[in-house]
PQR file of N, CA, C, O and H, with PARSE charges and radii, in Angstrom:
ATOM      1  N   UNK A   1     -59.652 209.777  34.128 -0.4000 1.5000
ATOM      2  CA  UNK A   1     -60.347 209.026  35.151 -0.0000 2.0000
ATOM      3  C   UNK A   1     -59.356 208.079  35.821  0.5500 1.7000
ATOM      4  O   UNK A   1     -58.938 207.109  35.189 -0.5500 1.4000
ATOM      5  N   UNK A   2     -59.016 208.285  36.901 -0.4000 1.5000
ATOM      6  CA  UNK A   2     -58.114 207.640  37.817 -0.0000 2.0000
ATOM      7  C   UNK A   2     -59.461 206.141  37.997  0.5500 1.7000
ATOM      8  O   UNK A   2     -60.688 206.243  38.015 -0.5500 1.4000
ATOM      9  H   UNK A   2     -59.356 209.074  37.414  0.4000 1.0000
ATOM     10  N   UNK A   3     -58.645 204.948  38.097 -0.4000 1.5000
ATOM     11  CA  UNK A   3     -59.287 203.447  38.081 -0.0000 2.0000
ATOM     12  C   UNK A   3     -58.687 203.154  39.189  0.5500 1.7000
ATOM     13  O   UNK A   3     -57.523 203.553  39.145 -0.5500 1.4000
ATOM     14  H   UNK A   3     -57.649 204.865  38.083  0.4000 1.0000
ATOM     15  N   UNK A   4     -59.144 202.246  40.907 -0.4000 1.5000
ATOM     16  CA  UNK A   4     -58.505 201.467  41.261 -0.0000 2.0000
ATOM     17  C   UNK A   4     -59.152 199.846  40.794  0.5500 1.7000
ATOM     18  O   UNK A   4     -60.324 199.503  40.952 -0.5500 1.4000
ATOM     19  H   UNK A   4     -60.089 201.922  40.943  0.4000 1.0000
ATOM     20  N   UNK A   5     -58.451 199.305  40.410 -0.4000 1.5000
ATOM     21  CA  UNK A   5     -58.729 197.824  39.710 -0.0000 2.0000
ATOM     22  C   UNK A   5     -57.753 196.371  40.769  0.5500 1.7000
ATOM     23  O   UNK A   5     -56.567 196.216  41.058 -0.5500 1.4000
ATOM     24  H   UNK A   5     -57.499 199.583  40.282  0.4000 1.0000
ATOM     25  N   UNK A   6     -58.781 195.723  41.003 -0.4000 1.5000
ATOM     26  CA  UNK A   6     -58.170 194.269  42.533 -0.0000 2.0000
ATOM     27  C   UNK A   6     -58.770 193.344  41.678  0.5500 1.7000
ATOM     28  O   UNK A   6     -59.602 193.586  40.804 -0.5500 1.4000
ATOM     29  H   UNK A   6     -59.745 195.848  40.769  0.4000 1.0000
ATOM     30  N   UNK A   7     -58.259 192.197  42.013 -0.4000 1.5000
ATOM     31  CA  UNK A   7     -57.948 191.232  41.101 -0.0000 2.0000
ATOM     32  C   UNK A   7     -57.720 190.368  42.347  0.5500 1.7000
ATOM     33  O   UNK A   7     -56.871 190.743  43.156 -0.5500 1.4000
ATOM     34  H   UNK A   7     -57.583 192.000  42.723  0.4000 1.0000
ATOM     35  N   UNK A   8     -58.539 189.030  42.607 -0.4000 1.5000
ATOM     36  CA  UNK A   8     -58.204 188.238  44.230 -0.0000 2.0000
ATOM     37  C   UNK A   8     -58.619 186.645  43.401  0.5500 1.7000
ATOM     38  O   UNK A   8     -58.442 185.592  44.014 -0.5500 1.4000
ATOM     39  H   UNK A   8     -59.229 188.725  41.950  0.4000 1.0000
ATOM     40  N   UNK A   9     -59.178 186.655  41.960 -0.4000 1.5000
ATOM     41  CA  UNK A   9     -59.751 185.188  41.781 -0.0000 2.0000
ATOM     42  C   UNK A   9     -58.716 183.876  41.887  0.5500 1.7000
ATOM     43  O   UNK A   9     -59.068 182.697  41.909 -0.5500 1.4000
ATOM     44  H   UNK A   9     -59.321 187.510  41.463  0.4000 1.0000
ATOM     45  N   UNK A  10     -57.562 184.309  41.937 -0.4000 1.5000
ATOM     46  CA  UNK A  10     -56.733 182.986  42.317 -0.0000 2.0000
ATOM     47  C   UNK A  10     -55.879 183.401  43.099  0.5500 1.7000
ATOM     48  O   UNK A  10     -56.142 184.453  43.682 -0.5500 1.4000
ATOM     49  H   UNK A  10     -57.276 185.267  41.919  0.4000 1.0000
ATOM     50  N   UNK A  11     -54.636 182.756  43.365 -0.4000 1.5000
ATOM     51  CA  UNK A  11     -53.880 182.540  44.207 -0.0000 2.0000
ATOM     52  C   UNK A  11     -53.162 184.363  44.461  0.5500 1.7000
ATOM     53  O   UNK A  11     -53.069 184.928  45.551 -0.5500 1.4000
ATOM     54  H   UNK A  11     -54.423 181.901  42.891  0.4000 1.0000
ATOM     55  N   UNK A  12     -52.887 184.746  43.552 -0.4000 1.5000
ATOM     56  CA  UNK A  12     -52.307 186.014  43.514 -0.0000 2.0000
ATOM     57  C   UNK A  12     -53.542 186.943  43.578  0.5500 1.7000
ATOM     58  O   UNK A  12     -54.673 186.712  43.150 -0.5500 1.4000
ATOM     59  H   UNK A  12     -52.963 184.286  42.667  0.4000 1.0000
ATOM     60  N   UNK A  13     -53.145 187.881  44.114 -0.4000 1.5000
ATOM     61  CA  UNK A  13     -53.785 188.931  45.191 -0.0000 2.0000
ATOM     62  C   UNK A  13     -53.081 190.346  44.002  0.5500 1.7000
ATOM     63  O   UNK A  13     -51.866 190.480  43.863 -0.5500 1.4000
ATOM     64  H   UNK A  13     -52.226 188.068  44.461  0.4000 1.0000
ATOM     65  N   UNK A  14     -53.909 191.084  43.409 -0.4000 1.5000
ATOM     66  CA  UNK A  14     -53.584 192.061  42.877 -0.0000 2.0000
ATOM     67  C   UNK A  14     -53.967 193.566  42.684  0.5500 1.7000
ATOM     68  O   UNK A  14     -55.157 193.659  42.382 -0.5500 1.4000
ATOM     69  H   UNK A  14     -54.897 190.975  43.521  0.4000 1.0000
ATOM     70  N   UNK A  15     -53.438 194.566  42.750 -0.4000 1.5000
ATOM     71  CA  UNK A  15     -54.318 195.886  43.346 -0.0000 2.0000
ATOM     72  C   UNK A  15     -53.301 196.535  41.989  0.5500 1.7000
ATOM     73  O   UNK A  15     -52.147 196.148  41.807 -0.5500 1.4000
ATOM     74  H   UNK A  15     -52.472 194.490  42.995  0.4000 1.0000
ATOM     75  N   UNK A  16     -53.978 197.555  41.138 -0.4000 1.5000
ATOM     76  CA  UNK A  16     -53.420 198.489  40.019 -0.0000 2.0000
ATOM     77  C   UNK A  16     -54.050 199.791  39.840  0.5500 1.7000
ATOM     78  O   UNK A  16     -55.255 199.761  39.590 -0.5500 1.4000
ATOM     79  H   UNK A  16     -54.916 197.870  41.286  0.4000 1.0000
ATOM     80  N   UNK A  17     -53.382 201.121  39.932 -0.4000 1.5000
ATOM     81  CA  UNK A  17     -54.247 201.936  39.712 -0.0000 2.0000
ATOM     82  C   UNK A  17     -53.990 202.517  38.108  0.5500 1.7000
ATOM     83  O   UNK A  17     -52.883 202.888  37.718 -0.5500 1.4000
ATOM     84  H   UNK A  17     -52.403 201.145  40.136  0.4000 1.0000
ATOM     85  N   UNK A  18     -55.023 202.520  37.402 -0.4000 1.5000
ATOM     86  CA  UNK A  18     -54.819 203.059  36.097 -0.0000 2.0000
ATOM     87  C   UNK A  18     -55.185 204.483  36.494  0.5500 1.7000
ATOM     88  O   UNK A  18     -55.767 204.928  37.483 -0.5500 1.4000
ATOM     89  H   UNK A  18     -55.922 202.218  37.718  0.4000 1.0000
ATOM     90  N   UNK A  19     -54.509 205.222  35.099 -0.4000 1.5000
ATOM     91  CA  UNK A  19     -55.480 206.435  34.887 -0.0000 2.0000
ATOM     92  C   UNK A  19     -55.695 206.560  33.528  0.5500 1.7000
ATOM     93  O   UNK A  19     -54.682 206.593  32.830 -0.5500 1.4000
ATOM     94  H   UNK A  19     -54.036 204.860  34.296  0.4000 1.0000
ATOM     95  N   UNK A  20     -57.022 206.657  32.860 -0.4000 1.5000
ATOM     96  CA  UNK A  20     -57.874 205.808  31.959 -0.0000 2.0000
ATOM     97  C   UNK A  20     -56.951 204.505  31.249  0.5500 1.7000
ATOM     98  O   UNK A  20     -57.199 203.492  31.903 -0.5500 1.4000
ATOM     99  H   UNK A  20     -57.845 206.630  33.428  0.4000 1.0000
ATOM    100  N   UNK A  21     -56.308 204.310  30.513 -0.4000 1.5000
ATOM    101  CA  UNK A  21     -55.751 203.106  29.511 -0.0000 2.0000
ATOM    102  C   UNK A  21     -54.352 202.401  30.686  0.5500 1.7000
ATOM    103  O   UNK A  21     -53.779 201.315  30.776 -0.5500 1.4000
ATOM    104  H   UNK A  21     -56.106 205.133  29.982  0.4000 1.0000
ATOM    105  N   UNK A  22     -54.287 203.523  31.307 -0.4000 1.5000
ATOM    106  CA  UNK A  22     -52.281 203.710  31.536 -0.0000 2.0000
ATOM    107  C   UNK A  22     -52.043 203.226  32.674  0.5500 1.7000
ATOM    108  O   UNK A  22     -52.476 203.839  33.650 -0.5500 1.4000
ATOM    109  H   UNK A  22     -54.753 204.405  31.235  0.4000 1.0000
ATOM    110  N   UNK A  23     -51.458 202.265  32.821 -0.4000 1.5000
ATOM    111  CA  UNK A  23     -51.332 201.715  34.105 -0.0000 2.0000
ATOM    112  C   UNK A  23     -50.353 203.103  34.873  0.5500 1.7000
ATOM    113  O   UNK A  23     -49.541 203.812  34.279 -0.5500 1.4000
ATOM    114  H   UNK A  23     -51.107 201.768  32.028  0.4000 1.0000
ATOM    115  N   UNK A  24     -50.786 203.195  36.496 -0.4000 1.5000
ATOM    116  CA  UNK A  24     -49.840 204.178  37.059 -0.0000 2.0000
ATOM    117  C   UNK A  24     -48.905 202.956  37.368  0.5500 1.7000
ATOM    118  O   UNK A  24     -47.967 202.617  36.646 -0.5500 1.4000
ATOM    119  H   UNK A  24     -51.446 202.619  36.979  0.4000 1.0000
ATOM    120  N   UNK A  25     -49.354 202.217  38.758 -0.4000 1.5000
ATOM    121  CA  UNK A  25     -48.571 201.417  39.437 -0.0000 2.0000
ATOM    122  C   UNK A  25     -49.593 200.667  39.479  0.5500 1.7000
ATOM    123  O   UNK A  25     -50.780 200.974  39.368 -0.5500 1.4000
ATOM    124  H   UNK A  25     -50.116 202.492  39.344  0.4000 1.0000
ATOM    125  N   UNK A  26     -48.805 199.031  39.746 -0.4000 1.5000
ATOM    126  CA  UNK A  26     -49.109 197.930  39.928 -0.0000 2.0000
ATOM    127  C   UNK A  26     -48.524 197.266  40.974  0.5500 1.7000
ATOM    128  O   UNK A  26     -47.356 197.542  41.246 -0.5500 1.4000
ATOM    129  H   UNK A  26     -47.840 198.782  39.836  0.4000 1.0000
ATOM    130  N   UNK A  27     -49.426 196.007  41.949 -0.4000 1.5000
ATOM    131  CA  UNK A  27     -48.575 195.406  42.775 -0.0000 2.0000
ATOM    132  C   UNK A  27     -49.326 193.778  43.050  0.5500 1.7000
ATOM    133  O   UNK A  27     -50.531 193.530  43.084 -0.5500 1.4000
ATOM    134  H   UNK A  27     -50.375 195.783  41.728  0.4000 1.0000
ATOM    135  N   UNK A  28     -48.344 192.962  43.198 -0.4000 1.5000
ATOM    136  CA  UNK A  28     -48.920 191.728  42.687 -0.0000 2.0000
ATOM    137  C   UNK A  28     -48.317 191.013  44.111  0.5500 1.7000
ATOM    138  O   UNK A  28     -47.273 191.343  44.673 -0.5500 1.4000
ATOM    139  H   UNK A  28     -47.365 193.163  43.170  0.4000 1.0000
ATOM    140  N   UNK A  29     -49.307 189.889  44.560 -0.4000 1.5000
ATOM    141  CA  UNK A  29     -48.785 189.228  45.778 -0.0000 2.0000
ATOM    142  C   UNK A  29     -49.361 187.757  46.116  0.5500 1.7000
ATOM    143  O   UNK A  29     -50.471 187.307  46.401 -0.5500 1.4000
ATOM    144  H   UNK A  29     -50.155 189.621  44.103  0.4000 1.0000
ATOM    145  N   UNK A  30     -47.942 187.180  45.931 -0.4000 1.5000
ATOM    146  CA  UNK A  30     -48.734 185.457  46.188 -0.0000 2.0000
ATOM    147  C   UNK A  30     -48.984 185.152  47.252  0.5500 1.7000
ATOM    148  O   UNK A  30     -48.202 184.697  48.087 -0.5500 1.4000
ATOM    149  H   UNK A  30     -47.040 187.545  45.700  0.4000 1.0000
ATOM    150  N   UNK A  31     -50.642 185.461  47.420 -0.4000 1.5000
ATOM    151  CA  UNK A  31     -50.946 185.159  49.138 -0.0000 2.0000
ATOM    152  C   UNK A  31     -52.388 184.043  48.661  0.5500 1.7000
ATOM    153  O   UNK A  31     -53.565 184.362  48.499 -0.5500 1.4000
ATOM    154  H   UNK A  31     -51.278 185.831  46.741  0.4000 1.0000
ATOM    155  N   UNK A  32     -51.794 182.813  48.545 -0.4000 1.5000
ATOM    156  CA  UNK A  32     -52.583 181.823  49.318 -0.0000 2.0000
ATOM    157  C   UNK A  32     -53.589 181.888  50.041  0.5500 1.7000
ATOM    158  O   UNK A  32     -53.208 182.076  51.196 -0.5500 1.4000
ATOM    159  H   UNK A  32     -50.837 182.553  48.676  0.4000 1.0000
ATOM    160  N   UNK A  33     -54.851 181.823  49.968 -0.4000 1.5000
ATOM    161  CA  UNK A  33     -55.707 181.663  51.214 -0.0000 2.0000
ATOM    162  C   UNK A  33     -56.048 182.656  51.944  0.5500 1.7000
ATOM    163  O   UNK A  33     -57.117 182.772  52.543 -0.5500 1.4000
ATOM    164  H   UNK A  33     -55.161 181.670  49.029  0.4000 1.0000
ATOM    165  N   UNK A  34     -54.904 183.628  51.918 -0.4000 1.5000
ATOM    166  CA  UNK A  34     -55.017 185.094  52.984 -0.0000 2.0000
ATOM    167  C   UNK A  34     -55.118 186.489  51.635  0.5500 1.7000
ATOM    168  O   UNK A  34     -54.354 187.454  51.597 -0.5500 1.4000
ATOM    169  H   UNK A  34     -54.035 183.534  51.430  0.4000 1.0000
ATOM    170  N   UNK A  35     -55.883 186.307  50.976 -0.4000 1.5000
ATOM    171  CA  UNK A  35     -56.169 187.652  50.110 -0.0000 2.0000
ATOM    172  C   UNK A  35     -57.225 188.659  51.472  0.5500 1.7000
ATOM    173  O   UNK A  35     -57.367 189.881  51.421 -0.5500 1.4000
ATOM    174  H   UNK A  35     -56.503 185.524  51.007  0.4000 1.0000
ATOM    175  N   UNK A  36     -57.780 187.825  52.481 -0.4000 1.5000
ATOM    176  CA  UNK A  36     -58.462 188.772  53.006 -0.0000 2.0000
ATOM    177  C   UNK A  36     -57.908 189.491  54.043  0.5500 1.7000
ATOM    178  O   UNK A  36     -58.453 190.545  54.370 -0.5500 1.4000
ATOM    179  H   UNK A  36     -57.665 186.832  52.522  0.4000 1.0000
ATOM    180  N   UNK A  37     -56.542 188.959  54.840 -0.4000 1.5000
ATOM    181  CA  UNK A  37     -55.412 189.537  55.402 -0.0000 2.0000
ATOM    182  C   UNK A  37     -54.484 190.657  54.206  0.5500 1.7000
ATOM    183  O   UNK A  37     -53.882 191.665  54.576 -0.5500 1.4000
ATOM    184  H   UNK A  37     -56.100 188.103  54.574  0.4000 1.0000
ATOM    185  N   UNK A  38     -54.551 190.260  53.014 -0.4000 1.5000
ATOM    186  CA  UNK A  38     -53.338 191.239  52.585 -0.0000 2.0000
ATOM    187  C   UNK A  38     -54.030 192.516  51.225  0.5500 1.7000
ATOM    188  O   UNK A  38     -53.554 193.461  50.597 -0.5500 1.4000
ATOM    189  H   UNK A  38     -55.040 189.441  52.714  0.4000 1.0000
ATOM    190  N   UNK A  39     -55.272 191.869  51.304 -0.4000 1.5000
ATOM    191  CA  UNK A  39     -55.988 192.693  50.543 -0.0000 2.0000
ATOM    192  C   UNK A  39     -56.037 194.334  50.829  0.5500 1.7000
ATOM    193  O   UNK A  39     -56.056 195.082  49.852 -0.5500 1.4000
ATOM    194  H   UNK A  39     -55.658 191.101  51.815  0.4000 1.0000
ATOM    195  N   UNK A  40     -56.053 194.814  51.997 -0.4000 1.5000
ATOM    196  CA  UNK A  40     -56.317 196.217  52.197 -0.0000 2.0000
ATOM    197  C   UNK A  40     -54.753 196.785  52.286  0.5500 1.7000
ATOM    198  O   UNK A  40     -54.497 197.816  51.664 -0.5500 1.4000
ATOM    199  H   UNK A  40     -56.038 194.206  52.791  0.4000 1.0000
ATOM    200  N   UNK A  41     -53.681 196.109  53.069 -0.4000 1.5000
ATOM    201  CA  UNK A  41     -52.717 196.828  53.071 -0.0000 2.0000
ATOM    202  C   UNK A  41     -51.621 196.964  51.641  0.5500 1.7000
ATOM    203  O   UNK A  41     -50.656 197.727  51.599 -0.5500 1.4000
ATOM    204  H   UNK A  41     -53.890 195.271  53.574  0.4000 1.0000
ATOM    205  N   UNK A  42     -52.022 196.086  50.597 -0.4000 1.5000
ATOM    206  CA  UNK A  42     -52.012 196.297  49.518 -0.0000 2.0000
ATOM    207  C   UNK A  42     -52.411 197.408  48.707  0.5500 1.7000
ATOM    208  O   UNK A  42     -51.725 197.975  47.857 -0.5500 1.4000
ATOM    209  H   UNK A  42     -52.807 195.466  50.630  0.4000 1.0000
ATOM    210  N   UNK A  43     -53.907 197.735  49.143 -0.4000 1.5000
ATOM    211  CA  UNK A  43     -54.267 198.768  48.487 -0.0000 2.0000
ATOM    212  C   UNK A  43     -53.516 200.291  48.898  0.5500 1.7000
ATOM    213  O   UNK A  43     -53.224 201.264  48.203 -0.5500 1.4000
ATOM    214  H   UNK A  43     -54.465 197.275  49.834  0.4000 1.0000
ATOM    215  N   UNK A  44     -53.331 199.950  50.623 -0.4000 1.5000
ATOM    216  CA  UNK A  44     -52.984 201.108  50.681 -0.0000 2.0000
ATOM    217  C   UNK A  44     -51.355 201.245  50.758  0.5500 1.7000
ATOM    218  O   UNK A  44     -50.799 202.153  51.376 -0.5500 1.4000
ATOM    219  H   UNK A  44     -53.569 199.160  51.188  0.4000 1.0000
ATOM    220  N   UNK A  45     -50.918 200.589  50.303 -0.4000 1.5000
ATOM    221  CA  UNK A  45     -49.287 200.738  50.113 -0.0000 2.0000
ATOM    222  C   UNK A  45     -49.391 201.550  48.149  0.5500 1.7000
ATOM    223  O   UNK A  45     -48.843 202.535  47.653 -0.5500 1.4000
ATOM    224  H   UNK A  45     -51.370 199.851  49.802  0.4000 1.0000
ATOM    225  N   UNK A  46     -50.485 200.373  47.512 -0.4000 1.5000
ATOM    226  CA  UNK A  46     -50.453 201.031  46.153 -0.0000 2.0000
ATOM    227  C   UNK A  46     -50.653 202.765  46.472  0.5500 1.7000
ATOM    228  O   UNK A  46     -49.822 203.632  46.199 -0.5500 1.4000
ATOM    229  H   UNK A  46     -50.929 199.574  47.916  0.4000 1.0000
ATOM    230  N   UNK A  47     -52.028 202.977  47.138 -0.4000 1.5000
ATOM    231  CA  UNK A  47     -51.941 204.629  46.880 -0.0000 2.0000
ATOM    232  C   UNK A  47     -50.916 205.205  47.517  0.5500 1.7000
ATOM    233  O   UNK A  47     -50.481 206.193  46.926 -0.5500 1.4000
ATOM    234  H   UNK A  47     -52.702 202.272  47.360  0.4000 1.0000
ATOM    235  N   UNK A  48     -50.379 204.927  48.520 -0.4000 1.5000
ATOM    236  CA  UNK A  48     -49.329 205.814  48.966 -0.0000 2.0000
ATOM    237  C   UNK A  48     -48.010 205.885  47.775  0.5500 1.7000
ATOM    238  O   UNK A  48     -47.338 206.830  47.362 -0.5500 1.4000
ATOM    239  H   UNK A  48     -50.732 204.124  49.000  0.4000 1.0000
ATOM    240  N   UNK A  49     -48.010 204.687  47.519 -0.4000 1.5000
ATOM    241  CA  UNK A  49     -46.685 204.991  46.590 -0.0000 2.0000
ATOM    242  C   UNK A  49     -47.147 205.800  45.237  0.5500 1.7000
ATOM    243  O   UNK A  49     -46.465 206.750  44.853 -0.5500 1.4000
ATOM    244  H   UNK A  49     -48.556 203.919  47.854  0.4000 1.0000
ATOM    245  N   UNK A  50     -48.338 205.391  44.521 -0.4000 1.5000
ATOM    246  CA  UNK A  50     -49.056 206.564  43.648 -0.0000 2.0000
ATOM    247  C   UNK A  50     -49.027 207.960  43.996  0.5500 1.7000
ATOM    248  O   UNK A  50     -49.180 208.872  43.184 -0.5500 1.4000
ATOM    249  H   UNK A  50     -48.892 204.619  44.833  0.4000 1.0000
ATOM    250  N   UNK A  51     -48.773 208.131  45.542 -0.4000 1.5000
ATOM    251  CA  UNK A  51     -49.684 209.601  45.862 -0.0000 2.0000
ATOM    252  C   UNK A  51     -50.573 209.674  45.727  0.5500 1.7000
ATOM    253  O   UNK A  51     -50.796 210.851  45.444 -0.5500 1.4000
ATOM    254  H   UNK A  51     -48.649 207.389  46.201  0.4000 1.0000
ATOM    255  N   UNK A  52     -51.377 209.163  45.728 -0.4000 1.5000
ATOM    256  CA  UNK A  52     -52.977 209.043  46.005 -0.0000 2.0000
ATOM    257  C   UNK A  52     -53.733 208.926  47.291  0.5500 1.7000
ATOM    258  O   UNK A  52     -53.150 208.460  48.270 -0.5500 1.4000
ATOM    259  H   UNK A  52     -51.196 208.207  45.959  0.4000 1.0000
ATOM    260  N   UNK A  53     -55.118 209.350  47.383 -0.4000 1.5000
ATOM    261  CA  UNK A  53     -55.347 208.939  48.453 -0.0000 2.0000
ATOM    262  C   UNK A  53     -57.208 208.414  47.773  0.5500 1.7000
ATOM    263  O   UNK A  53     -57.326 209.010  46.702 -0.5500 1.4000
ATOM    264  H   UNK A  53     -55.592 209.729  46.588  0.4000 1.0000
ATOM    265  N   UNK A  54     -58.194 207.785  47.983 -0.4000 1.5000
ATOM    266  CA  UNK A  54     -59.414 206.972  48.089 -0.0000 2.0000
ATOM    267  C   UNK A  54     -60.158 208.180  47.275  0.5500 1.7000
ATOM    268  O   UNK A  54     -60.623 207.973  46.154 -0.5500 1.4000
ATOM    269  H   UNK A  54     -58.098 207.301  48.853  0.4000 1.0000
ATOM    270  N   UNK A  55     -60.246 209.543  47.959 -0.4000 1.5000
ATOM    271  CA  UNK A  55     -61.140 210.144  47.139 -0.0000 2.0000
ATOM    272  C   UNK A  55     -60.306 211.185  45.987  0.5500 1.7000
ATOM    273  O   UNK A  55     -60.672 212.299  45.610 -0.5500 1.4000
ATOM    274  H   UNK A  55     -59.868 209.711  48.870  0.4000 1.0000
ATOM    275  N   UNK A  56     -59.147 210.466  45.604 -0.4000 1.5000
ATOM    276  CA  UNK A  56     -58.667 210.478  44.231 -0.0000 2.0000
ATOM    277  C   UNK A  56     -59.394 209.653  42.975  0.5500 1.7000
ATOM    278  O   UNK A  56     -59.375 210.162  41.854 -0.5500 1.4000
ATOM    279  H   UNK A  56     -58.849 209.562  45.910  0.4000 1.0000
ATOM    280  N   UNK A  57     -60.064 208.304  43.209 -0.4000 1.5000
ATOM    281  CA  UNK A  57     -60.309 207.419  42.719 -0.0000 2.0000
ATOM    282  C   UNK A  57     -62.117 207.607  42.474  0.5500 1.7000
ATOM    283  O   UNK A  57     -63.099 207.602  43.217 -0.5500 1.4000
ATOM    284  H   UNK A  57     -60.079 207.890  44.119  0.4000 1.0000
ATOM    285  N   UNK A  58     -61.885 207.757  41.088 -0.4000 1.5000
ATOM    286  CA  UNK A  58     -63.035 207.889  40.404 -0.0000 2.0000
ATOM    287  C   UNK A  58     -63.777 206.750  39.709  0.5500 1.7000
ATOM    288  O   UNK A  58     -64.910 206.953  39.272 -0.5500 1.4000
ATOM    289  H   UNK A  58     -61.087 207.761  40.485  0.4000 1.0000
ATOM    290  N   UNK A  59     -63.157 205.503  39.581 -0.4000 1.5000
ATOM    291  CA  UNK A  59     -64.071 203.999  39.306 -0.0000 2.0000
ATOM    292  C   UNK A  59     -63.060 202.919  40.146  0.5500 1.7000
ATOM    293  O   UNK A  59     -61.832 202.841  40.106 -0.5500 1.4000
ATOM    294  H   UNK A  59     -62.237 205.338  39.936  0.4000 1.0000
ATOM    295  N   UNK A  60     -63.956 202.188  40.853 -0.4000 1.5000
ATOM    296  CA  UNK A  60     -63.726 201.220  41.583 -0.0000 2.0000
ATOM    297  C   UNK A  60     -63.809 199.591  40.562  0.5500 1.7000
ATOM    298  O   UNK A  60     -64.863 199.027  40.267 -0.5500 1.4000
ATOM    299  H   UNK A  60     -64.953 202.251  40.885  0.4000 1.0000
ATOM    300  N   UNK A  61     -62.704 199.214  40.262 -0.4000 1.5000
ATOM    301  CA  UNK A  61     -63.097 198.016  39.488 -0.0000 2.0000
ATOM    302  C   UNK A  61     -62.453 196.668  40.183  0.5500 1.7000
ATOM    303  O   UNK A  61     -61.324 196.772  40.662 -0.5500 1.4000
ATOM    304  H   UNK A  61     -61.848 199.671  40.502  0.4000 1.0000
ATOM    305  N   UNK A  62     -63.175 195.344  40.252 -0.4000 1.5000
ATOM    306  CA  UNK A  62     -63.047 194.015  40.697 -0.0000 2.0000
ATOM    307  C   UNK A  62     -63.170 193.151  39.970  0.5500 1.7000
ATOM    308  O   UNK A  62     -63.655 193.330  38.853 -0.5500 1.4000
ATOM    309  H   UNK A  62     -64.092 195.259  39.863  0.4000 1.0000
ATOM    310  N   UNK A  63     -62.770 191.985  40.395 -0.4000 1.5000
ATOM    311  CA  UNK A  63     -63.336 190.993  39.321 -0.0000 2.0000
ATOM    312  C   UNK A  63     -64.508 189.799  39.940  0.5500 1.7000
ATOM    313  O   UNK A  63     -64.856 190.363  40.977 -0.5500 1.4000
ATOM    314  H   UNK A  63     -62.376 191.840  41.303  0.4000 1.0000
ATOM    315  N   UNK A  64     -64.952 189.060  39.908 -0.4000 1.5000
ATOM    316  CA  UNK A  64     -65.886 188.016  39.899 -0.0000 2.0000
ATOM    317  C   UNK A  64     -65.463 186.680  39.719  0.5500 1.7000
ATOM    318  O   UNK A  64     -66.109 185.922  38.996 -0.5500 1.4000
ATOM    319  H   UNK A  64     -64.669 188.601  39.066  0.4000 1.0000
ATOM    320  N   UNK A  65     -64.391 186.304  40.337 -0.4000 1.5000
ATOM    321  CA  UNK A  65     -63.440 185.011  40.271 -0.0000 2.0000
ATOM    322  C   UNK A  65     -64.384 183.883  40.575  0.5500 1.7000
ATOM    323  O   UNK A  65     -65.593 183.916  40.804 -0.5500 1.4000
ATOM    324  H   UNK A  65     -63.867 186.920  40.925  0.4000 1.0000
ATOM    325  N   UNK A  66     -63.647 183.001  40.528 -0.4000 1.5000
ATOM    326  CA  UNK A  66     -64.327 181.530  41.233 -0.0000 2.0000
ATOM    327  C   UNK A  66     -64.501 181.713  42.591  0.5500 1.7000
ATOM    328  O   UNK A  66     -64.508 180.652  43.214 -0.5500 1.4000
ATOM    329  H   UNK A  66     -62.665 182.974  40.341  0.4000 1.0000
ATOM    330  N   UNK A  67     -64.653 182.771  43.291 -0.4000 1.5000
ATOM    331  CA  UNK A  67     -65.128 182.429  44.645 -0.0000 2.0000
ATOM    332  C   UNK A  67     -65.000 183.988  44.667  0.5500 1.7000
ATOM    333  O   UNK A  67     -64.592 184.593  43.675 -0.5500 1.4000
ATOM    334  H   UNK A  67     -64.648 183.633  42.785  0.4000 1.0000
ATOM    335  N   UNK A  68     -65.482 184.841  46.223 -0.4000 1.5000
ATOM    336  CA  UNK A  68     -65.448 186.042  46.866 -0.0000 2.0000
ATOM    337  C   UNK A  68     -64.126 185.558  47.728  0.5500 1.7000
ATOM    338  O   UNK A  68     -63.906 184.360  47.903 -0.5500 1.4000
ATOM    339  H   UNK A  68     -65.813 184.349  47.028  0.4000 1.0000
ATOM    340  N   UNK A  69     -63.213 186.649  48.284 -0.4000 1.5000
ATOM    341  CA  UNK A  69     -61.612 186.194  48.760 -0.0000 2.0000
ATOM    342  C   UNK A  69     -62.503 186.030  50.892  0.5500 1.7000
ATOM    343  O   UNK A  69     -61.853 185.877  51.926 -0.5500 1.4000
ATOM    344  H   UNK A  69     -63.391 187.623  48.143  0.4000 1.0000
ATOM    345  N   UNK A  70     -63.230 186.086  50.830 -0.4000 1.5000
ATOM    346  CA  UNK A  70     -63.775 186.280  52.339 -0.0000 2.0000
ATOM    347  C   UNK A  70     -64.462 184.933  52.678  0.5500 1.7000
ATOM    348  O   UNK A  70     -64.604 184.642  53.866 -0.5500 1.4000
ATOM    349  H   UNK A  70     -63.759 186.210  49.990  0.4000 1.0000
ATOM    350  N   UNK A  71     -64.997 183.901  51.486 -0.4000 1.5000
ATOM    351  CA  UNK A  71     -65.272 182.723  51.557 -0.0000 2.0000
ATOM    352  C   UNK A  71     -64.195 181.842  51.507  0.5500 1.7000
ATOM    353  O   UNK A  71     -63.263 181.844  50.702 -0.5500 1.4000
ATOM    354  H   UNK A  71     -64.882 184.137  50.521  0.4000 1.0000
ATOM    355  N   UNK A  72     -64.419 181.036  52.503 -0.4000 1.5000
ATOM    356  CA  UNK A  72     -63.551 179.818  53.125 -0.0000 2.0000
ATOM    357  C   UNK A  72     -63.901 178.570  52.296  0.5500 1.7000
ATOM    358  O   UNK A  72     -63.376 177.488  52.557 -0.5500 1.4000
ATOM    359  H   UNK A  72     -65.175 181.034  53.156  0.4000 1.0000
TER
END
């Protein structure tokens, strides 16, 4: 089971694709304030460099931080 897993509850902005336990690739980014500017091209720099593409990805996982990255 290919995982994409984002991670936005603090300062660092994070996108990882597992496949079940195993991390493939990971990419981590200190964006301040703008997770909602760097959030997507993150993701899609991760699948390209995976070789992946969206309907590779069989569980979508997030987290539930101290805030949603789209609230000001």
């Amino acid at each position: 089971m290919k995982i994409l897993a984002i991670d936005t509850a603090t300062e660092v902005c994070s996108v990882a694709v597992l496949e079940d336990k195993n991390v493939i690739l990971e990419k981590t980014l200190e964006a301040v304030n703008t997770h909602s500017v760097a959030l997507m091209p993150l993701i899609k720099d991760v699948l390209f460099e995976a070789n992946l593409t969206l309907n590779d990805i069989d569980l979508f996982s997030c987290d539930k931080g101290p805030r949603f990255f789209y609230w000001n």
